[in-house]
Structures are given as structure tokens and as C-alpha cells.
matplotlib code that plots the C-alpha trace (Angstrom):
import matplotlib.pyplot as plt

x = [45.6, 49.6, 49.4, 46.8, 47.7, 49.9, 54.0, 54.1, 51.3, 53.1, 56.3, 54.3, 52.5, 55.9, 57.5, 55.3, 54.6, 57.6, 57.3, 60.1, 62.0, 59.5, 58.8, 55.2, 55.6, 55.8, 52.9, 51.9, 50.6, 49.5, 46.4, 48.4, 52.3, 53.6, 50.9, 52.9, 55.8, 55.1, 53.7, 56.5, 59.4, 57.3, 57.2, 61.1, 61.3, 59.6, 61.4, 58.6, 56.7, 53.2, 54.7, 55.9, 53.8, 54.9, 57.9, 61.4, 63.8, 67.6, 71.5, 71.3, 68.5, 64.6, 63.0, 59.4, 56.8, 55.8, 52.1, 52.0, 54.2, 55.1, 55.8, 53.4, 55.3, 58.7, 58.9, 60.3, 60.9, 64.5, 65.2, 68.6, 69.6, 71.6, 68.2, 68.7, 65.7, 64.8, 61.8, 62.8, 61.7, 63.9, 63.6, 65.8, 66.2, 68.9, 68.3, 69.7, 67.7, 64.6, 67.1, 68.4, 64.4, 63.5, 66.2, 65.5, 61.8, 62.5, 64.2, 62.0, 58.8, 61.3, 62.2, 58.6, 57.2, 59.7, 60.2, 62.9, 63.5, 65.4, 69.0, 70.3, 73.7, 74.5, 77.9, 79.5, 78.9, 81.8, 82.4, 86.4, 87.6, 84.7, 82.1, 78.5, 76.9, 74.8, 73.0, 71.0, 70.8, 68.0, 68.6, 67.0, 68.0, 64.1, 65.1, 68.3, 69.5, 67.4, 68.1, 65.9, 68.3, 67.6, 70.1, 70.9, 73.5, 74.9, 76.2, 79.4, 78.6, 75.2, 73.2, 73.1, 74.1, 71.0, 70.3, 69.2, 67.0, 66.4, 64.2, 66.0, 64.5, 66.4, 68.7, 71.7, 74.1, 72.9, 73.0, 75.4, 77.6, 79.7, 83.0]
y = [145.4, 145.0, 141.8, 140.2, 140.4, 137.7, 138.7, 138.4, 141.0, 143.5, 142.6, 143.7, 146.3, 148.2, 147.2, 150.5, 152.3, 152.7, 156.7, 158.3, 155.4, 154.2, 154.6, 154.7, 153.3, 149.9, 147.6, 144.1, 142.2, 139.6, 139.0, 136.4, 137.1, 133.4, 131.2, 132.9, 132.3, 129.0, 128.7, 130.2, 127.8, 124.7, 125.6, 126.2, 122.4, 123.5, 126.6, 128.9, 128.1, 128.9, 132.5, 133.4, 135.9, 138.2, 137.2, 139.3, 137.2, 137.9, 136.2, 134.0, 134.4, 135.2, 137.2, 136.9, 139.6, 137.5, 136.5, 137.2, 139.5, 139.2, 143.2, 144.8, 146.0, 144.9, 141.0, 139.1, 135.6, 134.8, 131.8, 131.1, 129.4, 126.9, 126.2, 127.6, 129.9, 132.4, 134.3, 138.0, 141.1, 144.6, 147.6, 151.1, 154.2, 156.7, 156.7, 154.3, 153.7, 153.6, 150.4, 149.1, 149.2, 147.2, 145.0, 144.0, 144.1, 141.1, 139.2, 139.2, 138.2, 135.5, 133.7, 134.1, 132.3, 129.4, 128.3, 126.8, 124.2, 126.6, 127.9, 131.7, 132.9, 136.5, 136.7, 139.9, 140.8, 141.8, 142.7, 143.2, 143.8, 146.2, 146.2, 146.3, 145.2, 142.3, 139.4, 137.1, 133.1, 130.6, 126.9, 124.0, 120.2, 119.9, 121.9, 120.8, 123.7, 126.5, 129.4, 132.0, 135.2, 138.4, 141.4, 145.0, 146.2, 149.4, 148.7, 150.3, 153.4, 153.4, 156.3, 158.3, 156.0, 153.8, 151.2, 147.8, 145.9, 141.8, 139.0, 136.1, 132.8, 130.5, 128.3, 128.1, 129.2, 131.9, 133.5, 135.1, 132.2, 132.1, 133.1]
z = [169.5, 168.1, 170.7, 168.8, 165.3, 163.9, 164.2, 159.8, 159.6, 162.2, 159.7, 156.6, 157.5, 158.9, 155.8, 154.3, 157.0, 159.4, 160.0, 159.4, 157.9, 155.8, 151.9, 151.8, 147.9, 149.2, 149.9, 149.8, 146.7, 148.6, 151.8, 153.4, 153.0, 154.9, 153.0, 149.8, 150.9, 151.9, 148.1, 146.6, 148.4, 147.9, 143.5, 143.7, 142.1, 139.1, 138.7, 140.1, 137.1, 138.3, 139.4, 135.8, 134.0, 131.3, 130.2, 128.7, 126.8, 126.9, 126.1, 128.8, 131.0, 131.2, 133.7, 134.2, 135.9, 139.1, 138.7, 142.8, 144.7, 148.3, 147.3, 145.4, 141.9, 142.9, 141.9, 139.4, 138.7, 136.7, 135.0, 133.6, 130.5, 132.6, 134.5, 137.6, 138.9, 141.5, 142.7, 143.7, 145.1, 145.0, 146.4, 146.3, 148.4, 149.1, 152.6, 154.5, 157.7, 154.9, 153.6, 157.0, 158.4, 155.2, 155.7, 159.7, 158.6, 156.1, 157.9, 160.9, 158.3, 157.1, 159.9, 161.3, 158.5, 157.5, 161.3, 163.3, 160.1, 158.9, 159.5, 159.2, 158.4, 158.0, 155.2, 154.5, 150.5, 148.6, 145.0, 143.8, 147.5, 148.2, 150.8, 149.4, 152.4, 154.2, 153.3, 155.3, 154.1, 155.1, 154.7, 155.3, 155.1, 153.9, 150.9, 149.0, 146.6, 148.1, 149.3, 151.2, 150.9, 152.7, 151.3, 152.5, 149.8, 148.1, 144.6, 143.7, 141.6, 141.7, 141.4, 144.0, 146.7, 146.4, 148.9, 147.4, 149.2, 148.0, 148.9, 146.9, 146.7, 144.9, 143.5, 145.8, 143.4, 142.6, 146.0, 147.9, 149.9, 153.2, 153.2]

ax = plt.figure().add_subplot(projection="3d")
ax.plot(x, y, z, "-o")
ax.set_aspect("equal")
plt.show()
């Protein structure tokens, strides 16, 4: 039957349910993850306005409870005072193959859905000299100024050696760039 079903549902449906790597906590918000996706790249030019639900007002940003999630419970859409935007889903665990399966899982749904229009570059992130981790960039000539950003980090000090986990789509500047 796995031979049948679409590649993006095999993706999602291992994002929860992975065995021993898996945090069953996770689940989609969505029927049909690439049409979202799809969706979500082609509102990026009005700032992911159509996504924005509830929204929280600080200093110099405004992040809004996404109206649709790719990830049930875990998306956000942030809006900075300078106007740059982003649509993004997080994720935590201590354990890291749970954060390394998540990872491999979200860039495989990625690059299934946006296609060959889009290029991929894996950059090193570092904060102050320190290793935090991976992320994954997707570009495309199609789409000046937006990013597609897969991310495997570990902040420095967090709590028990969390593993974040980040789908970033977004303003270019915002996300993390080549060395």
C-alpha cells in the first residue's frame, strides 16, 4: 500500500508516528500538507496575511496564531515592525533522533512539494562561535526574497538540551544565510 500513497503523505504521517523516534504529540492541521504549502508560499507577498489569526503585540514585532497549520498547534505567523514576515512551525524534544527524524522528515515533505524549481543549501548555524546545528534553505528565482528554511538546532542553554525543530517560510532576511 506505502507504494501507492503520495511521497508528502508517507512524509506526514512519519512526522508523528516514527516508532521509536517519534513524538506522538505531533500531527497535522491540515488534509492536504503540499496544497498548504503551495498556499502558504504563494501569500508570502502580502505578508501571510490570510494565515494571521489571533494576534500578540510586542516592541518590535507581532506574532499571529496561524489560521492553518502544516503542524497541528505548533504555527505561528510573525510580522516585524520593519515589515518583514514569516510563516513558522516549531517543535522541541530532548531526544535527538526524535529531532534529527523530524528534521530528515521535513525536508523530504519540502522538496517533494516545491519541485525541482527550487534550490537547497544546507549552512552550518552558529551563534558567538558555537555550533547550534543545521539548517536547510530553499530558493527559487520564481520567488525573490523567500525563503523555505528547514532547521535542526540546539540553542545554547536551553533547557534540558532541547532539540528545536523549524519550518521557516519567509522573508530572506530573516533566515539563516550561507556562510
Amino acid at each position: 500500500m506505502n507504494a501507492i500513497l503520495p511521497r508528502w503523505l508517507y512524509v506526514a504521517v512519519s512526522l508523528g508516528m516514527t516508532g521509536c523516534a517519534s513524538d506522538s504529540r505531533l500531527s497535522l492541521g491540515v488534509s492536504d500538507p503540499c496544497e498548504s504549502l503551495q498556499s502558504i508560499i504563494a501569500d508570502f507577498d502580502n505578508g501571510f496575511a490570510s494565515y494571521r489569526g489571533a494576534r500578540n503585540d510586542f516592541d518590535s514585532f507581532t506574532l499571529f496564531r496561524a489560521r492553518e497549520e502544516l503542524v497541528k498547534g505548533h504555527c505561528e505567523v510573525w510580522l516585524w515592525a520593519g515589515g518583514d514576515s514569516a510563516y513558522v512551525c516549531s517543535a522541541n524534544t530532548p531526544v535527538e533522533e526524535v529531532a534529527e527524524q523530524r528534521y530528515q522528515n521535513s525536508l523530504a515533505f519540502v522538496e517533494e512539494c516545491v519541485g525541482s524549481d527550487w534550490q537547497k543549501e544546507t549552512v552550518t548555524r552558529e551563534r558567538d562561535g558555537n555550533y547550534l546545528g543545521l539548517a536547510t534553505r530553499f530558493t527559487s528565482a520564481s520567488k525573490p526574497g523567500l525563503v523555505i528554511s528547514v532547521q535542526n538546532i540546539t540553542p545554547p542553554g536551553s533547557y534540558r538540551n532541547l532539540r528545536s525543530n523549524y519550518l521557516y517560510i519567509g522573508t530572506a532576511g530573516r533566515s539563516p544565510k550561507p556562510e
